[in-house]
Backbone as CSV, one residue per row, in Angstrom:
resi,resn,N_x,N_y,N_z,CA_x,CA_y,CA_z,C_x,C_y,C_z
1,UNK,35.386,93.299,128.125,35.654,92.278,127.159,36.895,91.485,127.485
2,UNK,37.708,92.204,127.969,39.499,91.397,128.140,39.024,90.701,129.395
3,UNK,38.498,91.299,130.353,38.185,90.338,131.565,37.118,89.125,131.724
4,UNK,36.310,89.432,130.555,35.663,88.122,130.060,36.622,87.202,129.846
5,UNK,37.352,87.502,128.555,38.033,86.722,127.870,39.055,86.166,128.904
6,UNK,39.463,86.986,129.873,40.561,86.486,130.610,39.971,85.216,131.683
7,UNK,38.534,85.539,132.279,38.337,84.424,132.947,38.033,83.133,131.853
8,UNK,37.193,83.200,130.596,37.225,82.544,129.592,38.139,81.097,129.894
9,UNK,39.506,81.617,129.513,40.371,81.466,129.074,41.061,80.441,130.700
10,UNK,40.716,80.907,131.850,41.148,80.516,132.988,40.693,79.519,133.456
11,UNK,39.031,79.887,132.962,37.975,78.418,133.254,38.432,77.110,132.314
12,UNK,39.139,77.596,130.995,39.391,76.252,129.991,40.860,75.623,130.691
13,UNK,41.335,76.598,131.004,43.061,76.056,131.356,42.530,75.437,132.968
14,UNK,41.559,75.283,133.626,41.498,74.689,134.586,40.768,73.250,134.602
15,UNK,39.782,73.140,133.418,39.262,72.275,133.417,39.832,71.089,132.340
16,UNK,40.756,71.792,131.599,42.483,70.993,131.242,42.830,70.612,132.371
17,UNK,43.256,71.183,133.067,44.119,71.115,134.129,43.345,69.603,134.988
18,UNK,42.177,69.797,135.315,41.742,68.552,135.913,41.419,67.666,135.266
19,UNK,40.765,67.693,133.835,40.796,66.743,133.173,42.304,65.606,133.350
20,UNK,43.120,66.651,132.759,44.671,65.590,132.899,44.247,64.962,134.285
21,UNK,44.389,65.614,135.178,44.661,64.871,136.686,43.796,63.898,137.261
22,UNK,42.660,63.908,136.611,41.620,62.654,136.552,42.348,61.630,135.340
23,UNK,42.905,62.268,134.423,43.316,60.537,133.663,44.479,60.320,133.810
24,UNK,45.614,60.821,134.356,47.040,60.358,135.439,45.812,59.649,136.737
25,UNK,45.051,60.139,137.339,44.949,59.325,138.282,44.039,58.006,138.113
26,UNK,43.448,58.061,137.538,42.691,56.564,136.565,43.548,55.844,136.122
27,UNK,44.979,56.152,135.343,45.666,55.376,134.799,46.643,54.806,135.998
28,UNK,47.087,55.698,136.445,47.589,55.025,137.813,46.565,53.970,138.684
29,UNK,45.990,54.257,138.771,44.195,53.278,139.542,44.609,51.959,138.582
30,UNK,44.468,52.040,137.194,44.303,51.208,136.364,45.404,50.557,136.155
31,UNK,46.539,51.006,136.148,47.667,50.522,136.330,47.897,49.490,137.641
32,UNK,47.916,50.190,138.650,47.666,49.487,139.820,46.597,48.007,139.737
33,UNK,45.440,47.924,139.655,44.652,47.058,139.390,45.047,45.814,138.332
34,UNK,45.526,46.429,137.452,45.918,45.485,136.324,47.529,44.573,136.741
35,UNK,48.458,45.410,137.321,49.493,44.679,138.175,48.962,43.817,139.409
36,UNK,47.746,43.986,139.770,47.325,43.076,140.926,46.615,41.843,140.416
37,UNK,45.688,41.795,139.550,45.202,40.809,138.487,46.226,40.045,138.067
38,UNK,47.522,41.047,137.130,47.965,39.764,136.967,49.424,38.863,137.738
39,UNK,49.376,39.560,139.089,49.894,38.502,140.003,49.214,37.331,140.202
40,UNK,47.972,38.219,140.468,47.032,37.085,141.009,46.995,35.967,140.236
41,UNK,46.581,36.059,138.852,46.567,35.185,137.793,47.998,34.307,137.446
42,UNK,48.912,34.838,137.750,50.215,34.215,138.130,49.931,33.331,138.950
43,UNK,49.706,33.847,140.230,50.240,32.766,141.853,49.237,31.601,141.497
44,UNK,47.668,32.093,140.738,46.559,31.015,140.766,47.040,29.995,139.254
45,UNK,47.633,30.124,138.405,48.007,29.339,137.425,49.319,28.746,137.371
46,UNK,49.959,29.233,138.115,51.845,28.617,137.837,52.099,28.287,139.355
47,UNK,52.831,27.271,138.901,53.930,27.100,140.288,54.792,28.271,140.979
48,UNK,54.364,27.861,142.505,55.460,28.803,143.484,56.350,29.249,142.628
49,UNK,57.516,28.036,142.188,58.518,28.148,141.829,59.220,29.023,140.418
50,UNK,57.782,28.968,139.390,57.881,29.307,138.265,57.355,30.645,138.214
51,UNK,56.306,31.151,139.636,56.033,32.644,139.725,57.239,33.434,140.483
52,UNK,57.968,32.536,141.179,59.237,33.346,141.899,60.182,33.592,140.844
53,UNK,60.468,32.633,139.458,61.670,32.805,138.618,61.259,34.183,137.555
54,UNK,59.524,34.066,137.505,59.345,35.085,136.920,59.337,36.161,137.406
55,UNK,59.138,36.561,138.496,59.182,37.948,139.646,59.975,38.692,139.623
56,UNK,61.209,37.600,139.863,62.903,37.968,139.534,63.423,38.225,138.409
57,UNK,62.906,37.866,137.373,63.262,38.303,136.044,62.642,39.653,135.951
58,UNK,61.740,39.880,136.435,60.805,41.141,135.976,61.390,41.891,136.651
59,UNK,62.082,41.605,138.018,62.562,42.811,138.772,63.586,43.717,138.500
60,UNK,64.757,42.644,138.309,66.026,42.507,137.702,66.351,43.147,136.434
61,UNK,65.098,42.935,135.548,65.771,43.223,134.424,64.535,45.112,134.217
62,UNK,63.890,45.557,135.347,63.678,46.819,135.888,65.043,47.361,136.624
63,UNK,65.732,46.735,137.309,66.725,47.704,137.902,67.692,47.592,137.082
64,UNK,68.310,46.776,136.178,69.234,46.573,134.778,68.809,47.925,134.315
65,UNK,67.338,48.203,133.667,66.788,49.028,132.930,67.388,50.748,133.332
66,UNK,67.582,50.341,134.716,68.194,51.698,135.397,69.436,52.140,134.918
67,UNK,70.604,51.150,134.842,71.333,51.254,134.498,71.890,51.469,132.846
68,UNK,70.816,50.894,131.974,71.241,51.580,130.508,70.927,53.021,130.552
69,UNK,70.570,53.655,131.156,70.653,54.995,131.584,71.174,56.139,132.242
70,UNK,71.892,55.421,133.282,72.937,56.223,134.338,71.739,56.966,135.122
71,UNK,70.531,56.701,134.988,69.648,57.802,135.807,70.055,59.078,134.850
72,UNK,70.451,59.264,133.898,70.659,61.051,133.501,69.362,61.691,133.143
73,UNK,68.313,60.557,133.228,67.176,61.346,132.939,66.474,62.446,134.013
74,UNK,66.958,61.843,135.221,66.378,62.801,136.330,67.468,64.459,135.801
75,UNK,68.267,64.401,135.343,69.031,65.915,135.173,68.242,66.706,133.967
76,UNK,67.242,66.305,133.393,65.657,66.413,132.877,65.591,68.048,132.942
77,UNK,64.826,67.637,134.672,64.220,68.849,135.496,64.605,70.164,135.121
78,UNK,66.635,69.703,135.184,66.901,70.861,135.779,67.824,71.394,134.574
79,UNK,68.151,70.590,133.632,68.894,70.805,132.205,67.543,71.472,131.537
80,UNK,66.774,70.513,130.936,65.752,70.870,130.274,65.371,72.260,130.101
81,UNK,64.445,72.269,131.527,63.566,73.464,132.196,64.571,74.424,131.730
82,UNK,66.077,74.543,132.649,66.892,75.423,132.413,67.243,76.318,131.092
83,UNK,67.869,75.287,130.358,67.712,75.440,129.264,66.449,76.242,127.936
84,UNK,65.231,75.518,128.148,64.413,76.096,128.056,63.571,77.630,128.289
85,UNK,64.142,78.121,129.567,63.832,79.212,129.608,64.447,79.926,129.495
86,UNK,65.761,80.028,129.281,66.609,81.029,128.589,66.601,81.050,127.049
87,UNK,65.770,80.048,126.143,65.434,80.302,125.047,67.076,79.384,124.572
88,UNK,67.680,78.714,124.829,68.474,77.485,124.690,67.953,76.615,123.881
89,UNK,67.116,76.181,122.801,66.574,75.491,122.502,67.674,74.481,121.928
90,UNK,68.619,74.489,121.159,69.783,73.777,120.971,70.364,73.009,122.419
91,UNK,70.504,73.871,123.122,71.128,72.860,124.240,70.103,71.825,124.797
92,UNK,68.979,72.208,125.117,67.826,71.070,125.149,67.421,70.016,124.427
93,UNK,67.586,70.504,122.891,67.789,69.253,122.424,69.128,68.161,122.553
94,UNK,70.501,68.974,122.650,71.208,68.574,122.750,71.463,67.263,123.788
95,UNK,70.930,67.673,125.318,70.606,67.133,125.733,70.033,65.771,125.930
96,UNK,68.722,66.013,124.976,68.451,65.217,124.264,68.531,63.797,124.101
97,UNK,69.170,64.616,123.243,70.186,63.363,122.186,71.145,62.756,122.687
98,UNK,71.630,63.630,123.821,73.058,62.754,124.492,72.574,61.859,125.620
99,UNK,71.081,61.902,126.013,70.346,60.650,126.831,69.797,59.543,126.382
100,UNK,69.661,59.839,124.759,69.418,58.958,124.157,70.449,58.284,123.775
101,UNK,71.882,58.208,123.013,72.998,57.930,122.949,73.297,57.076,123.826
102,UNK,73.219,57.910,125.213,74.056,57.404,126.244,73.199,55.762,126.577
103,UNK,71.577,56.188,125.956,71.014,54.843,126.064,71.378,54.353,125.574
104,UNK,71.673,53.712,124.110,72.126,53.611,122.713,73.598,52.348,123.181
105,UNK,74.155,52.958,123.684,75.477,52.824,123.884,75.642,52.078,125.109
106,UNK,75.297,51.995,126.061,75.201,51.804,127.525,73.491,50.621,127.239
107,UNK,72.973,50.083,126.444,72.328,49.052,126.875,72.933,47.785,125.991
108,UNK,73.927,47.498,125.078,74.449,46.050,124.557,75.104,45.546,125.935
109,UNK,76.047,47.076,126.710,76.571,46.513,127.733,76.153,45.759,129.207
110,UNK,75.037,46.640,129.038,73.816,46.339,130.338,73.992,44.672,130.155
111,UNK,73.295,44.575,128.627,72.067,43.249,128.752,73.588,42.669,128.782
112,UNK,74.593,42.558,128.293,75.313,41.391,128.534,75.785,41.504,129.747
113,UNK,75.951,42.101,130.579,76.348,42.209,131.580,74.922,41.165,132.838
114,UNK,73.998,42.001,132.245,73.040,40.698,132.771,72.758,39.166,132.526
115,UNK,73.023,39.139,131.342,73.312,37.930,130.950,74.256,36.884,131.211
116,UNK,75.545,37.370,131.361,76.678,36.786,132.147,76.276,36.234,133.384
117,UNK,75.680,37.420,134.217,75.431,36.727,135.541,74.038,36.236,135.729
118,UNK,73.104,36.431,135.174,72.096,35.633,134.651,72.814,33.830,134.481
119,UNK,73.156,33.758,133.885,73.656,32.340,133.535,74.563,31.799,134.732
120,UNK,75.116,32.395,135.410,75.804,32.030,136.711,75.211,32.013,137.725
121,UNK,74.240,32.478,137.840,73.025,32.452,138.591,72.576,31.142,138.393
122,UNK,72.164,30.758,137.173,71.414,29.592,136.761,71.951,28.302,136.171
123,UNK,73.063,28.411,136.626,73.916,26.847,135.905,73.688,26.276,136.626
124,UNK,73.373,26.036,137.837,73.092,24.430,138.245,71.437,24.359,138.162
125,UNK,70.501,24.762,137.266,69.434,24.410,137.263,69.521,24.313,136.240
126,UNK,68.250,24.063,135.513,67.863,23.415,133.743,68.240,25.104,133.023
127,UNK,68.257,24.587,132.162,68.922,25.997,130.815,67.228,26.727,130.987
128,UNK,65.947,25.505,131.147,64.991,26.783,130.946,65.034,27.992,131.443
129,UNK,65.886,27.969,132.928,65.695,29.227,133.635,66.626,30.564,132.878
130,UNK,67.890,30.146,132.585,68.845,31.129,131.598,67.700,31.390,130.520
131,UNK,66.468,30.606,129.917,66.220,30.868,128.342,65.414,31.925,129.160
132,UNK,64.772,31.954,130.552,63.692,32.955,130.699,64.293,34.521,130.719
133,UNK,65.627,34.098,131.259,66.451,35.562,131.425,66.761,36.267,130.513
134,UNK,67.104,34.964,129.322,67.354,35.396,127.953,66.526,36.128,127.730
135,UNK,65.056,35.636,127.426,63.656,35.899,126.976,63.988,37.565,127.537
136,UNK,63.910,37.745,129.261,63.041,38.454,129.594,63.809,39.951,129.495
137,UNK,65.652,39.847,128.768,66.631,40.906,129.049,66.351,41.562,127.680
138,UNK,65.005,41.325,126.418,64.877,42.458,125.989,64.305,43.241,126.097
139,UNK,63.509,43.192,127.533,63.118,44.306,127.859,63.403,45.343,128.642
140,UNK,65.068,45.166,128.886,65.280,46.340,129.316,66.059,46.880,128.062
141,UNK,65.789,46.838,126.899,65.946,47.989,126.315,64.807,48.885,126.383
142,UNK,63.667,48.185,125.909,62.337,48.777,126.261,62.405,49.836,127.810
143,UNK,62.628,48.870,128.751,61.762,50.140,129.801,63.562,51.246,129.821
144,UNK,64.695,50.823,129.190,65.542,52.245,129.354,64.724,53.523,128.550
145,UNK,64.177,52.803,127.036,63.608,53.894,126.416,62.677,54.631,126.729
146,UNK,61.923,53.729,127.599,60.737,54.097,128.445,60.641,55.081,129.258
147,UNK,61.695,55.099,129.878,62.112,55.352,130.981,62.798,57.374,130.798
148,UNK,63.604,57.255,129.651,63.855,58.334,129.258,62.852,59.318,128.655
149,UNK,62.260,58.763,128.079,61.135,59.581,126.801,60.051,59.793,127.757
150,UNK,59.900,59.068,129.419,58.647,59.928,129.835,59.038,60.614,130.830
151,UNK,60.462,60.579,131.220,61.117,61.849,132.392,60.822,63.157,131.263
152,UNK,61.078,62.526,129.965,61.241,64.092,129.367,59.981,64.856,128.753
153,UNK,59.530,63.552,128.529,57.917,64.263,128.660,57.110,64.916,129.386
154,UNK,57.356,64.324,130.619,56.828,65.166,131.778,57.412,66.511,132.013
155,UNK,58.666,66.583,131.810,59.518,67.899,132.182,58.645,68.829,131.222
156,UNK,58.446,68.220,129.536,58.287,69.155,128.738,56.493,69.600,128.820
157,UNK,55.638,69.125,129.880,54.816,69.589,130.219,53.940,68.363,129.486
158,UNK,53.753,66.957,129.063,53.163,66.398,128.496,53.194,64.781,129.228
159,UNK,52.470,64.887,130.385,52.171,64.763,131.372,51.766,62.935,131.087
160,UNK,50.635,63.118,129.968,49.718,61.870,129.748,50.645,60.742,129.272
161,UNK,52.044,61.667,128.019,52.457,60.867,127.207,53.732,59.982,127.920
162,UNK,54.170,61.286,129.111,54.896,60.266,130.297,54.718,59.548,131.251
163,UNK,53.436,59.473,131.416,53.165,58.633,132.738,52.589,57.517,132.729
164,UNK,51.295,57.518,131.326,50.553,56.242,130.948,51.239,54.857,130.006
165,UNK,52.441,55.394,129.570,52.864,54.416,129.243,53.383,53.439,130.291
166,UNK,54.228,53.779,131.237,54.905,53.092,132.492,53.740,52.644,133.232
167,UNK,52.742,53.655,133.637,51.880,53.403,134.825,50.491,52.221,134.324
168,UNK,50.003,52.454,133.477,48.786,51.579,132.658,48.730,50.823,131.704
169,UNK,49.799,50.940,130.243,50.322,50.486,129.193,50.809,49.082,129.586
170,UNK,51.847,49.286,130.273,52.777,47.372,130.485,52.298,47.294,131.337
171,UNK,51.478,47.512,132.724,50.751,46.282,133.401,49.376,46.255,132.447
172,UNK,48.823,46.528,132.248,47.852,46.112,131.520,47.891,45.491,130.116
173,UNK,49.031,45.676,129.600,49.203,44.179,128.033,49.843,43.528,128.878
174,UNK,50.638,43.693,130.296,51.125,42.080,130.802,50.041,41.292,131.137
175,UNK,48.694,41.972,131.488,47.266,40.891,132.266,46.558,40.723,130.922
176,UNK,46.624,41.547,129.755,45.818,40.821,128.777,46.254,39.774,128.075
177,UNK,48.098,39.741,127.489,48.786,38.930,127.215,48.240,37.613,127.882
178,UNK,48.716,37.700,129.509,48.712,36.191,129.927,47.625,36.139,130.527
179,UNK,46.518,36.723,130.590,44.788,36.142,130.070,44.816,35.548,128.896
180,UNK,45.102,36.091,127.478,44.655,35.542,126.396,45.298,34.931,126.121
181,UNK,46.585,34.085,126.848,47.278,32.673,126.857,46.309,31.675,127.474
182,UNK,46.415,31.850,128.367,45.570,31.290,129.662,43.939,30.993,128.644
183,UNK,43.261,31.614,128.015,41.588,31.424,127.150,42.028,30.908,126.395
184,UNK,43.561,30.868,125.359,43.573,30.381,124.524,44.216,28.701,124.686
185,UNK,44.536,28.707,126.168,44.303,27.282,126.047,46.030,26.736,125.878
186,UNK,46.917,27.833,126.188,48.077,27.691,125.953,48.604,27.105,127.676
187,UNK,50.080,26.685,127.594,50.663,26.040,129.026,51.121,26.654,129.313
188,UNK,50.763,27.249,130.737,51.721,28.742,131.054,53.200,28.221,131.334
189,UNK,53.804,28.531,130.674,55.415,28.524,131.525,56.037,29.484,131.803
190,UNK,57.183,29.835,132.038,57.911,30.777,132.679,58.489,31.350,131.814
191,UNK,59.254,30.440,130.524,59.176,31.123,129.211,58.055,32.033,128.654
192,UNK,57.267,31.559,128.007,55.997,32.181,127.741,55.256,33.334,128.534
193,UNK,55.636,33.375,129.588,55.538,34.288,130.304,56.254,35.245,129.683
């Protein structure tokens, strides 16, 4: 009976086990695909010029995103886990909370810090290009939060809730967004973007 139950039990935790790893790898697939669409749909609707200002905004304000963080999320692995298995549950949260904080605290400075040179970047061209930077620097509060909540998800064994947001989530509302600009008949600009 126990060795029933034990393979039982081995056959479900495996076919968990691949289930997840078929939808991390679909969402990654899907992710992938949906960032290629909507370049494409970029380079084929906007100017050179207005897909390069947007590229750079998107890039920029991804490696900004790094920085409302200090990277402390990678110390995740080894705080977390650690923590965790000595039955630490206080210090793990603690943890926590002090990556979130440190987000908290460390992104007014980011975005202005991007913003400053954002605009020095862009003073001898039209203000539209500063309004796109403007536009595009609230999202690195977004991907810092992003960014934290799925290092720690993953550490904490919840695999789907850290990976599909980054990997499938924002490229895929960035290609439905500026599809359903694009059907609805709207003027793509670099703003709007």
């Amino acid at each position: 009976g126990s060795k029933k139950s034990a393979i039982k039990k081995q056959a479900v935790t495996s076919i968990i086990f691949l289930s997840v790893s078929v939808m991390l790898m679909g969402g990654r697939m899907g992710g992938v695909a949906a960032n290629f669409f909507f370049n494409l749909m970029l380079a084929r609707l906007l100017a050179p010029e207005d897909v390069g200002i947007i590229m750079v905004v998107i890039s920029t304000t991804m490696l900004a995103s790094i920085l409302t963080t200090m990277n402390i999320e990678s110390g995740s692995v080894r705080h977390l886990v650690h923590a965790r298995e000595k039955g630490e549950e206080d210090k793990a949260a603690g943890f926590v909370v002090f990556t979130r904080r440190l987000w908290l605290y460390a992104t007014p400075i980011v975005m202005s810090g991007y913003l400053i040179a954002a605009y020095y970047m862009t003073s001898d061209r039209s203000d539209d290009y500063f309004v796109v930077y403007v536009l595009g620097s609230f999202s690195i509060t977004l991907m810092g939060w992003l960014r934290i909540n799925a290092r720690h998800a993953n550490v904490l064994s919840r695999q789907l809730a850290g990976t599909i947001p980054t990997l499938l989530i924002r490229p895929a509302l960035l290609l439905a967004l500026l599809a359903g600009g694009f059907y609805a008949g709207l003027t793509l600009t670099p703003k709007w973007v």
